[in-house]
C-alpha positions as CSV (number, residue, x, y, z in Angstrom):
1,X,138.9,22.8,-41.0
2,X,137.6,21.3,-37.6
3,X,137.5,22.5,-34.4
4,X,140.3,22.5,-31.6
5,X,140.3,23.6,-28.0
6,X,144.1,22.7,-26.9
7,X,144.8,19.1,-28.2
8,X,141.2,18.1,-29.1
9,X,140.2,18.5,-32.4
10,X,136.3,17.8,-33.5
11,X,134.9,15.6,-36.1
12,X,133.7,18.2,-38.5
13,X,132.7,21.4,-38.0
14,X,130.7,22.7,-34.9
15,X,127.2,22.8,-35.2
16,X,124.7,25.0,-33.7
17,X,127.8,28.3,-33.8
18,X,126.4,31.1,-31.8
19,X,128.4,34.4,-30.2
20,X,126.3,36.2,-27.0
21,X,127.7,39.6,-26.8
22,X,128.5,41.5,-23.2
23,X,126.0,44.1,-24.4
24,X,125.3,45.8,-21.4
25,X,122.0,47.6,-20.9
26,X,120.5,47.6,-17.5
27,X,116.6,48.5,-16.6
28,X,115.6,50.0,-13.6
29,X,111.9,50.3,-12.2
30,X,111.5,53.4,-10.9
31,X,108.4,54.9,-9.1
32,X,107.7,57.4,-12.4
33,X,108.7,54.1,-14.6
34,X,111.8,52.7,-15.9
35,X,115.5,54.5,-16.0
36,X,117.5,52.6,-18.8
37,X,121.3,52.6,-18.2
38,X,123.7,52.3,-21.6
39,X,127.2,50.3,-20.1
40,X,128.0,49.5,-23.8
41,X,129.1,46.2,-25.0
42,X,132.4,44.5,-23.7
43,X,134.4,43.0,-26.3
44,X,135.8,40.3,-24.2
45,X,132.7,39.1,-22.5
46,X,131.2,37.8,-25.2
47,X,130.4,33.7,-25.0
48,X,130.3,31.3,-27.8
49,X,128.1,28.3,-27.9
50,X,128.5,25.5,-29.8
51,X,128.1,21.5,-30.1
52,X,131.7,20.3,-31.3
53,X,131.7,15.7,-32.2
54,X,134.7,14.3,-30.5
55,X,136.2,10.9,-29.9
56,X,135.9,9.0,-26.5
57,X,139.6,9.7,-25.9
58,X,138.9,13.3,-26.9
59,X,135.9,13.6,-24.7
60,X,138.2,12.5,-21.5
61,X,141.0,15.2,-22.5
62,X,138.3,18.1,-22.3
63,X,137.1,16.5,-18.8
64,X,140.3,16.7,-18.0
65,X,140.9,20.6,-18.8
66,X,137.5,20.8,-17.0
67,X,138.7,19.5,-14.1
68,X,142.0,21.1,-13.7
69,X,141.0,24.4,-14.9
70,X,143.2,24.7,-17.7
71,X,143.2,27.9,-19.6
72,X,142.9,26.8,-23.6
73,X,144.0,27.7,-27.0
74,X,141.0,27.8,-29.3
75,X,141.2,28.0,-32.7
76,X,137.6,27.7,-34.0
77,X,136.4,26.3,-37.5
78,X,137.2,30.1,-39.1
79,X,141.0,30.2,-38.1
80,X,140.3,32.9,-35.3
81,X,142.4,31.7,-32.5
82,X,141.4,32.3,-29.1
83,X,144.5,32.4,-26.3
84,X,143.9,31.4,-22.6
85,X,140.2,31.0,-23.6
86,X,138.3,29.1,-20.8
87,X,135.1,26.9,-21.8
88,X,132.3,24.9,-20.3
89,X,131.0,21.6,-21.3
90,X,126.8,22.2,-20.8
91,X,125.8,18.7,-22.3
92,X,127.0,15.4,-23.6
93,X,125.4,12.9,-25.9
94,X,126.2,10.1,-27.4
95,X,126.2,9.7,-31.3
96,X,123.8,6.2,-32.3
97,X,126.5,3.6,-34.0
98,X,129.6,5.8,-33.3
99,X,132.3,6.0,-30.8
100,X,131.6,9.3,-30.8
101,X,130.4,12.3,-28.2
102,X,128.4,15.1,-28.8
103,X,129.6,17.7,-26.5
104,X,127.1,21.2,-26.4
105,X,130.1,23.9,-24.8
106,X,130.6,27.2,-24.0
107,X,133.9,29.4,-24.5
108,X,134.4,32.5,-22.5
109,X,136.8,34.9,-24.5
């Protein structure tokens, strides 16, 4: 199974699949050394990165969520599905002898 974020659906699966939890533990210098605060870890702040191969047509579809700040339905490459998610595109390449983009994003649960 691919990769899909609303209609787009990627050429293979993602590459590179990372998850950055919302763990949240602040340091503090302090004048007798450091005070360390325990927030926890958010559940829904957590970011996936990723690099997802789409078509040229595809490629302008997700410029166009970009641009008009359209809320998404994920469903990634295990069959979680992510509703509203929104995402970032970091970096585009193109794939040598392909039609093809490689497109380094971001989705914010």
């Amino acid at each position: 199974m691919g990769f899909k974020i609303g209609e787009v659906e990627s050429i293979g699966d993602p590459a590179g699949w990372s998850e950055v939890p919302d763990d949240r533990v602040v340091r503090t210098p302090c004048i007798t050394g450091v005070y360390v605060e325990d927030l926890g870890c958010a559940d829904d702040g957590a970011v996936v990165q990723c690099s997802i191969t789409v078509t040229l047509d595809d490629y302008e579809v997700l410029r166009g969520y970009r641009r008009n700040k359209t809320p998404v339905t994920v469903v990634n490459h295990y069959g979680e599905i992510v509703v509203d998610a929104k995402f970032k595109i970091n970096k585009v390449s193109f794939v040598d002898g392909a039609p093809y983009r490689l497109v380094e994003i971001e989705i914010y649960k």
